[in-house]
PyMOL commands that place a pseudoatom at each C-alpha (Angstrom):
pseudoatom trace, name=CA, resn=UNK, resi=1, chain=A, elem=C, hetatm=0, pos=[0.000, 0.000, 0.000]
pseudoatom trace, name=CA, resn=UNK, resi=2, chain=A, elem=C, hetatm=0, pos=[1.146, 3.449, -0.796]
pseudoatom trace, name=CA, resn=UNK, resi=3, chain=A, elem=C, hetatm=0, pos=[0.677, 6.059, 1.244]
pseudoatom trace, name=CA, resn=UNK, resi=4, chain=A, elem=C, hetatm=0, pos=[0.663, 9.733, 0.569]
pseudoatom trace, name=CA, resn=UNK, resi=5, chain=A, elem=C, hetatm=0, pos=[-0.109, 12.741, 2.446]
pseudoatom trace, name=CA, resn=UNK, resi=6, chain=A, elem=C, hetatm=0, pos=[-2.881, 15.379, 0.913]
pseudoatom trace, name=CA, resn=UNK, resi=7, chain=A, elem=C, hetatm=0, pos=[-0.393, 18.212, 0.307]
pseudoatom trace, name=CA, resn=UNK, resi=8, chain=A, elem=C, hetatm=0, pos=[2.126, 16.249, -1.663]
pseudoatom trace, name=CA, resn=UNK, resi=9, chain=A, elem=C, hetatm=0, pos=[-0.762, 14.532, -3.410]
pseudoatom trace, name=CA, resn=UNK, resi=10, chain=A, elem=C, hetatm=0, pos=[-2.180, 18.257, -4.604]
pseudoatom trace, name=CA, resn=UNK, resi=11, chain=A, elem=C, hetatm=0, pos=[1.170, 18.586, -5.939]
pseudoatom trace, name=CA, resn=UNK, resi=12, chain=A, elem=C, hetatm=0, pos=[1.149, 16.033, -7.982]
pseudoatom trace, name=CA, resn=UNK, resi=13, chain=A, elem=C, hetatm=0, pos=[-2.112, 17.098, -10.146]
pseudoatom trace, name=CA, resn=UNK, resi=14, chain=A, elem=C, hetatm=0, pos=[-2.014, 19.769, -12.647]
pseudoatom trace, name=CA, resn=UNK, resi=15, chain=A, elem=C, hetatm=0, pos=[-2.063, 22.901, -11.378]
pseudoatom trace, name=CA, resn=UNK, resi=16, chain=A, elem=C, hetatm=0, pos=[-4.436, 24.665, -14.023]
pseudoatom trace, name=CA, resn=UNK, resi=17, chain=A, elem=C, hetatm=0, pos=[-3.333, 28.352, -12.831]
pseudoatom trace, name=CA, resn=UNK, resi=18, chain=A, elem=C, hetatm=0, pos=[0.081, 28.084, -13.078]
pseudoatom trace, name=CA, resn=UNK, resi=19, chain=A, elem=C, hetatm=0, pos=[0.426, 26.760, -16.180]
pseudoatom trace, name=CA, resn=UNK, resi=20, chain=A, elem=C, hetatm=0, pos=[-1.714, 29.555, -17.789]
pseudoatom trace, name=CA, resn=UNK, resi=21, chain=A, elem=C, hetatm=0, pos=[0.230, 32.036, -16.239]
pseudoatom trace, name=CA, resn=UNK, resi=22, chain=A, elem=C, hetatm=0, pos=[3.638, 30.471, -17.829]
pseudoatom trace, name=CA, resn=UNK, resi=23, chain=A, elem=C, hetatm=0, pos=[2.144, 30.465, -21.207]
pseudoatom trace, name=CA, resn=UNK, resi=24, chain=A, elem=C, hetatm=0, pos=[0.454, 33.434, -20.384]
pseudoatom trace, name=CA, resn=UNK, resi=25, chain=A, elem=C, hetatm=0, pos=[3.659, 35.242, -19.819]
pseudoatom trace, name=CA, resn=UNK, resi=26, chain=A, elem=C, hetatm=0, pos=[5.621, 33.093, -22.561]
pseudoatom trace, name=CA, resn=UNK, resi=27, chain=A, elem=C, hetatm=0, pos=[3.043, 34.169, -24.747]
pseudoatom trace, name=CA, resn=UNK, resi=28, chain=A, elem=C, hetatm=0, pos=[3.765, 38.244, -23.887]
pseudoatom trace, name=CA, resn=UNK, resi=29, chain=A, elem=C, hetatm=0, pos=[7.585, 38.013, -24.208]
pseudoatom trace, name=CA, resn=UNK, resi=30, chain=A, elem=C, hetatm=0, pos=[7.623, 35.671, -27.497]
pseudoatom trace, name=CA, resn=UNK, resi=31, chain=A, elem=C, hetatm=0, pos=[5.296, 37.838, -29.328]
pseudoatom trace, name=CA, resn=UNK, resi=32, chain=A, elem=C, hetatm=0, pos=[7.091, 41.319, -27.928]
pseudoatom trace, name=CA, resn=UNK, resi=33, chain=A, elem=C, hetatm=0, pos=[10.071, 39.601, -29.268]
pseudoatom trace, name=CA, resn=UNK, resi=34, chain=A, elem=C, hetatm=0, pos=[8.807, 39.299, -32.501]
pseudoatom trace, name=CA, resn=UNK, resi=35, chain=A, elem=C, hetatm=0, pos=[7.288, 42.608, -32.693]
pseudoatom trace, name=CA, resn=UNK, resi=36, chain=A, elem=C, hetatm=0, pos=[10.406, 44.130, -31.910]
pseudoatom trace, name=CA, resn=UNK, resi=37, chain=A, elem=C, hetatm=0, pos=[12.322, 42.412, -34.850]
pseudoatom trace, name=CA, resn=UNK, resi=38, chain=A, elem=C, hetatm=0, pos=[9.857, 42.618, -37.263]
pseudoatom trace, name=CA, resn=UNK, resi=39, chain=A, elem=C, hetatm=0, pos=[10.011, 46.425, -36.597]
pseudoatom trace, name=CA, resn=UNK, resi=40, chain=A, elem=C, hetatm=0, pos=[13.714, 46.753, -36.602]
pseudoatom trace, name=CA, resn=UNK, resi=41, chain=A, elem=C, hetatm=0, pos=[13.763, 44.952, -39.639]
pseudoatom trace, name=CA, resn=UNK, resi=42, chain=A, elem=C, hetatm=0, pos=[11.235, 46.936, -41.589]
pseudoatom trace, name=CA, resn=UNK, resi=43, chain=A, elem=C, hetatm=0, pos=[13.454, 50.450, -40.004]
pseudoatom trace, name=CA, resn=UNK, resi=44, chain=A, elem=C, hetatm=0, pos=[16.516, 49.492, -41.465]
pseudoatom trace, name=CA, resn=UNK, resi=45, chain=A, elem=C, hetatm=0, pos=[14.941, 48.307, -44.866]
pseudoatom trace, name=CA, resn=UNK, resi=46, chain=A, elem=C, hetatm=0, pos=[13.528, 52.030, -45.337]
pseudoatom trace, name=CA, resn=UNK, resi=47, chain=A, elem=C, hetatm=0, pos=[16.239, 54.213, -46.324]
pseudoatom trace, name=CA, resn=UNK, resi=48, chain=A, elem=C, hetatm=0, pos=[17.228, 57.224, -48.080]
pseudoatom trace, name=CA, resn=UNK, resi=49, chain=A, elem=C, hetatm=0, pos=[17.169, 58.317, -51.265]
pseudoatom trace, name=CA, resn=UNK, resi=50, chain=A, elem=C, hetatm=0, pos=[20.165, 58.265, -53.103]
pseudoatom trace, name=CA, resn=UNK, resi=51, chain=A, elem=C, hetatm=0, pos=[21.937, 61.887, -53.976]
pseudoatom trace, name=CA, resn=UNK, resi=52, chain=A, elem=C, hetatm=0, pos=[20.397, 63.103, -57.106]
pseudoatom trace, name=CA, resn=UNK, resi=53, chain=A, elem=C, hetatm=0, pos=[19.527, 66.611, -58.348]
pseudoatom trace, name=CA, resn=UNK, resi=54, chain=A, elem=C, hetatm=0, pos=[15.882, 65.622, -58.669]
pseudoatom trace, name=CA, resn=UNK, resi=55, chain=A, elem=C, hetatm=0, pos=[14.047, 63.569, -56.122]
pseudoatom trace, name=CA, resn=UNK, resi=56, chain=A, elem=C, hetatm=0, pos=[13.642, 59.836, -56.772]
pseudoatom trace, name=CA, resn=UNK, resi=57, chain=A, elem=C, hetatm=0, pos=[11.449, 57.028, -55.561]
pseudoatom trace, name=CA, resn=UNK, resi=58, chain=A, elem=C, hetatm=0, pos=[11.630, 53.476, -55.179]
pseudoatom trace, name=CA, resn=UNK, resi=59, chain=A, elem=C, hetatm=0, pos=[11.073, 51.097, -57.723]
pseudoatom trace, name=CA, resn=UNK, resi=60, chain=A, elem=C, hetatm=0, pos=[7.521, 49.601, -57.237]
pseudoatom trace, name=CA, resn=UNK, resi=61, chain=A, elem=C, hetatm=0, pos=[8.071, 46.242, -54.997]
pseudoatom trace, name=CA, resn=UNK, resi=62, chain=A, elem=C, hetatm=0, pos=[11.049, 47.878, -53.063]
pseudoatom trace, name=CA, resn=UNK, resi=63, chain=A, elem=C, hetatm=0, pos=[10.752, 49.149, -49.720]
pseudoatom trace, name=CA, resn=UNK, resi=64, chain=A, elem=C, hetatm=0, pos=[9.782, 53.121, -50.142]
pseudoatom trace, name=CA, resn=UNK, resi=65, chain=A, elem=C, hetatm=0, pos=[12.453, 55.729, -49.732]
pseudoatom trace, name=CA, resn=UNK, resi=66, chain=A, elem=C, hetatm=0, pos=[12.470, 57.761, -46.595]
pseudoatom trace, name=CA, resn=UNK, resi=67, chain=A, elem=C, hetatm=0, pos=[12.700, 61.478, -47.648]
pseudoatom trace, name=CA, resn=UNK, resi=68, chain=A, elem=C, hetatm=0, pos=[11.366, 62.472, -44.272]
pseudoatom trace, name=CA, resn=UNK, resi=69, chain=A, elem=C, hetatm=0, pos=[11.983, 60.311, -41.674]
pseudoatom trace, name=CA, resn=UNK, resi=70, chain=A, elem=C, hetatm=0, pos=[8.321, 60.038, -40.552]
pseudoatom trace, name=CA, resn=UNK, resi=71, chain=A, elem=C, hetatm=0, pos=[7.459, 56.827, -41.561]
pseudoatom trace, name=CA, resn=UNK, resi=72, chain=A, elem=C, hetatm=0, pos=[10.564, 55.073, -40.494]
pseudoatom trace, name=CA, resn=UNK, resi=73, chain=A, elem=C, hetatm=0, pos=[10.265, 56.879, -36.910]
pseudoatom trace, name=CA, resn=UNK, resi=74, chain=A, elem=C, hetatm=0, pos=[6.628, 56.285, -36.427]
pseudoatom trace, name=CA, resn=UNK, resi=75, chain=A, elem=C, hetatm=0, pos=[7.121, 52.317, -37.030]
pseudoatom trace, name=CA, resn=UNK, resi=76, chain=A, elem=C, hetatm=0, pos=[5.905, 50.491, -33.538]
pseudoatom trace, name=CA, resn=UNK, resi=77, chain=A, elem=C, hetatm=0, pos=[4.331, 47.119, -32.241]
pseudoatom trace, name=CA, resn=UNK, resi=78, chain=A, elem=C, hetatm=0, pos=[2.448, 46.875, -29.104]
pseudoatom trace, name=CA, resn=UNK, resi=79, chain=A, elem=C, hetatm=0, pos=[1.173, 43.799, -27.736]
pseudoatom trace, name=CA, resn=UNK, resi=80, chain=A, elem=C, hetatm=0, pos=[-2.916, 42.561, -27.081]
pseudoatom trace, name=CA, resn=UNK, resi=81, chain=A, elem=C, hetatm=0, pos=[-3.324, 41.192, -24.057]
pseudoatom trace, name=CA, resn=UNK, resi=82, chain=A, elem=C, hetatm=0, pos=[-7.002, 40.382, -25.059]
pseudoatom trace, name=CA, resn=UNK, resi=83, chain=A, elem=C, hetatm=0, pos=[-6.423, 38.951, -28.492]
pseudoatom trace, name=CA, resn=UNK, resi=84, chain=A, elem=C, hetatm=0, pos=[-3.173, 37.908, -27.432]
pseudoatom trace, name=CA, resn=UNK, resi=85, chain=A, elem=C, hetatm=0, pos=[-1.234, 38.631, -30.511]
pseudoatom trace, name=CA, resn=UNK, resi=86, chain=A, elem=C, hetatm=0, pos=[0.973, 41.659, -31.651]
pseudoatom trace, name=CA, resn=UNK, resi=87, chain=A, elem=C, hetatm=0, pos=[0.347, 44.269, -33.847]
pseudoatom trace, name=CA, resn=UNK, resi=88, chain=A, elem=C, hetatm=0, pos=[3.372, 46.110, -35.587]
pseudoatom trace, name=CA, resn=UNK, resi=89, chain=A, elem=C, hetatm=0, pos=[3.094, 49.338, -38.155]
pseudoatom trace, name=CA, resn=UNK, resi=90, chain=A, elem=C, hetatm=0, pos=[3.275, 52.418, -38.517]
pseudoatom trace, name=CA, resn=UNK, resi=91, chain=A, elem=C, hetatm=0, pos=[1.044, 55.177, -36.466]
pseudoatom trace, name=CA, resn=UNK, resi=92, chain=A, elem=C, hetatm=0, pos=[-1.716, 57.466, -37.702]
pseudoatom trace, name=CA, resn=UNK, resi=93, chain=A, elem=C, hetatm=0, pos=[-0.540, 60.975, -37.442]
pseudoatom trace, name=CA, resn=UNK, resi=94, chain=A, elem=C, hetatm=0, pos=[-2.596, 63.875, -36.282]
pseudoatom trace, name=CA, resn=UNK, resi=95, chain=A, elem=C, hetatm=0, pos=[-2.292, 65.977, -39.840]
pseudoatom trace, name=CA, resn=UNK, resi=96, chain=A, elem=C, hetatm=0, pos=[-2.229, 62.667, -41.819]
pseudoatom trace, name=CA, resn=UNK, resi=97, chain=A, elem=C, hetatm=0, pos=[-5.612, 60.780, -43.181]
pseudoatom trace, name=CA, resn=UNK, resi=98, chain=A, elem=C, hetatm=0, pos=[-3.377, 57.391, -42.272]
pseudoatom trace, name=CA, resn=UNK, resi=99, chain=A, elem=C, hetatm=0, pos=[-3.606, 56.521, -46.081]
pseudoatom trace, name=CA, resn=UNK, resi=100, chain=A, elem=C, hetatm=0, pos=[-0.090, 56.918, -47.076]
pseudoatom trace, name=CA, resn=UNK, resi=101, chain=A, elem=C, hetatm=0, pos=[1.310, 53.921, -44.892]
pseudoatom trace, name=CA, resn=UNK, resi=102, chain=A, elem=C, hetatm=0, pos=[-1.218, 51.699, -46.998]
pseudoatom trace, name=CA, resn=UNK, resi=103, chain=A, elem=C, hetatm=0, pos=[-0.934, 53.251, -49.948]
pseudoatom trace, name=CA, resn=UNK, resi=104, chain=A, elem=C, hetatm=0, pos=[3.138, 52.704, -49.943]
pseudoatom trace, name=CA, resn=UNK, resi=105, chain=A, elem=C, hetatm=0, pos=[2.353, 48.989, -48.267]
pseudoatom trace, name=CA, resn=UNK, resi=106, chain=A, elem=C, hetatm=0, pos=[-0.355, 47.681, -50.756]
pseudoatom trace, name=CA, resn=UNK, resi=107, chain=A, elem=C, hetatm=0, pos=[-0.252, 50.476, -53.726]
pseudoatom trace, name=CA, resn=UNK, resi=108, chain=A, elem=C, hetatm=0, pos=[-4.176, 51.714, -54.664]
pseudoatom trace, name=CA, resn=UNK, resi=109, chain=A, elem=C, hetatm=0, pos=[-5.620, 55.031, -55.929]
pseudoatom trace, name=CA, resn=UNK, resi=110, chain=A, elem=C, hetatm=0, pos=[-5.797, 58.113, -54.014]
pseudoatom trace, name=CA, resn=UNK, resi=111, chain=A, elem=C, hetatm=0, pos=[-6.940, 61.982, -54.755]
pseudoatom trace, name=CA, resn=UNK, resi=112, chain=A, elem=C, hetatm=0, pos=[-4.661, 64.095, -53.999]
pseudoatom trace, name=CA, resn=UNK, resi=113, chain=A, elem=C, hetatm=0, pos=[-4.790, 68.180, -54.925]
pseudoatom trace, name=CA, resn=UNK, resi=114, chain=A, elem=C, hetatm=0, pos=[-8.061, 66.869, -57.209]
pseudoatom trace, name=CA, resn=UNK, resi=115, chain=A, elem=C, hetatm=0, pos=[-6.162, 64.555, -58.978]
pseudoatom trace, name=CA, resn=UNK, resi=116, chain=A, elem=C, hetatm=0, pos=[-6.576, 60.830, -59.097]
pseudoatom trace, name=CA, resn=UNK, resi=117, chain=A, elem=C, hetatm=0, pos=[-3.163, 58.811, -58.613]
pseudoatom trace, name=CA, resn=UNK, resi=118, chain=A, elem=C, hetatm=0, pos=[-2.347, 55.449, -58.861]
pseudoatom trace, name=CA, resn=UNK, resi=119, chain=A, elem=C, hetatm=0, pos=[0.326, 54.238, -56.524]
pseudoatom trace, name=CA, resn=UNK, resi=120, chain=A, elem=C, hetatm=0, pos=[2.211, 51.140, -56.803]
pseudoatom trace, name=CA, resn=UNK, resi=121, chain=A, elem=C, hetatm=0, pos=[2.746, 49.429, -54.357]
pseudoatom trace, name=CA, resn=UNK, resi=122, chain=A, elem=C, hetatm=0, pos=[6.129, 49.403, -52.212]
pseudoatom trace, name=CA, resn=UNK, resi=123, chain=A, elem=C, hetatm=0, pos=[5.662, 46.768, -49.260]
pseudoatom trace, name=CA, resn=UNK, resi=124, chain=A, elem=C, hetatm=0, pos=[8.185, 47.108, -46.324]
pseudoatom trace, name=CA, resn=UNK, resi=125, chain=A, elem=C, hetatm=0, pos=[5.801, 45.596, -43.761]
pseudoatom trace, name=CA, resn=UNK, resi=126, chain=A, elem=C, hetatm=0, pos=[5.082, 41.868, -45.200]
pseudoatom trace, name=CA, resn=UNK, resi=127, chain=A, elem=C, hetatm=0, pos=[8.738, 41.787, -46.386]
pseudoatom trace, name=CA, resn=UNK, resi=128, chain=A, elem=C, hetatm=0, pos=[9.852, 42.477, -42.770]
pseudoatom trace, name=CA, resn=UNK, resi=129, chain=A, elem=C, hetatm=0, pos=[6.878, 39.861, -40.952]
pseudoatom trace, name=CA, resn=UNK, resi=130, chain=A, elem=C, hetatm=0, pos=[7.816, 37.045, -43.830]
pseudoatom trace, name=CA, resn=UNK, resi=131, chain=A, elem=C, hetatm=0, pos=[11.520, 37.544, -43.144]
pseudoatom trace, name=CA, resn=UNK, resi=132, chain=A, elem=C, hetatm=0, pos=[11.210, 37.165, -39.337]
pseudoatom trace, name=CA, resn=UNK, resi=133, chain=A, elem=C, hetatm=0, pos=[8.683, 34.418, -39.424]
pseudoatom trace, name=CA, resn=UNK, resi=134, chain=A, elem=C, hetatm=0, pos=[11.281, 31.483, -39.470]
pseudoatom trace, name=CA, resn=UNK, resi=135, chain=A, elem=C, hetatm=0, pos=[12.530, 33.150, -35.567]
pseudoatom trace, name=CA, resn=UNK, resi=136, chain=A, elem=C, hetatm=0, pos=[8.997, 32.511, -34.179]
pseudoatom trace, name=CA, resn=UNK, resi=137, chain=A, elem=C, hetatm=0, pos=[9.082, 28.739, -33.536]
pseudoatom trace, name=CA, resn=UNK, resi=138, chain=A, elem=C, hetatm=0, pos=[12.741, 29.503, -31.747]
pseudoatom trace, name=CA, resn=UNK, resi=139, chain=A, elem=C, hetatm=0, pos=[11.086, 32.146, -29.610]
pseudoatom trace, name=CA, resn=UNK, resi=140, chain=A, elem=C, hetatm=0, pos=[8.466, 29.079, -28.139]
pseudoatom trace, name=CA, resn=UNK, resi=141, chain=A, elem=C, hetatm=0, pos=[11.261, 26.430, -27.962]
pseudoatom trace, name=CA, resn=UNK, resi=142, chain=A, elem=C, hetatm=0, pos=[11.585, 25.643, -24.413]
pseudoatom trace, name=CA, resn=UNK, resi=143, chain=A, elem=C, hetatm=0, pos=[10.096, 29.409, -23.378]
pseudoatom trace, name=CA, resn=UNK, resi=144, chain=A, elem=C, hetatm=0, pos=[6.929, 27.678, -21.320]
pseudoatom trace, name=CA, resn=UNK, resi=145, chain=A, elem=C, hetatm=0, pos=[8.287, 27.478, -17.575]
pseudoatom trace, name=CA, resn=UNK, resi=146, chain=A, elem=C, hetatm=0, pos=[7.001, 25.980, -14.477]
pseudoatom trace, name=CA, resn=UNK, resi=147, chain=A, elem=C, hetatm=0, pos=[7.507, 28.139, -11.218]
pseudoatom trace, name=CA, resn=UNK, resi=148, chain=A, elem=C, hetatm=0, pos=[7.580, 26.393, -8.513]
for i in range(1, 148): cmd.bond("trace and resi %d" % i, "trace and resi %d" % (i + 1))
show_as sticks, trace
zoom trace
């Protein structure tokens, strides 16, 4: 006959809590972790122009030039707690109609001083997520800890 005292045979069932706080928590640093390369990498694949007497743009596909700095410096990702999942982009500005990031990201039409223009698109976004992708599954490996 075995015997076993009530405490250490509570400890021995699954402790329900605890385990959704790890993943819980796992959850909030793997996917900030991921935001924050994602968002690095799309930065650094916006860059400048290169010196020319007239002003130049991208080639449609390419990330989009930075002429001035906005986009690049308004890039962030902030984590849901509720959908637990990241989002990562750029920010609306105040003066902006928040077209312009989705316009460069997935081309479209826009009217702009009464004229209709086509833009092409320039993705830096989906580039930057697809690139980082292959990291996520490292991120998990092993991150799911029991405290005890």
């Amino acid at each position: 006959m075995v015997t076993m005292s009530l405490k250490s045979a509570k400890g021995a069932f699954f402790d329900r809590p605890a385990v959704k706080n790890a993943v819980d928590h796992a959850t909030l640093r793997n996917l900030s972790k991921f935001g924050a390369f994602v968002r690095q990498r799309a930065k650094t694949s916006i860059r400048r122009p290169p010196k020319s007497a007239k002003p130049r743009i991208s080639q449609p596909g390419r990330p989009p030039y930075s002429h001035t700095g906005l986009l690049k410096k308004f890039l962030f990702f902030a984590y849901d707690a509720n959908a637990q999942s990241v989002v990562i982009g750029p920010v609306m500005l105040r003066k902006s109609d928040g077209k312009a990031p989705s316009l460069l990201e997935h081309g479209g039409v826009a009217v702009r001083e009464r004229k209709r223009r086509r833009y092409r698109p320039r993705p830096y976004m989906q580039p930057a997520f697809d690139a980082e992708l292959p990291v996520l599954p490292e991120l998990w490996r092993n991150s799911v800890k029991a405290t005890r």
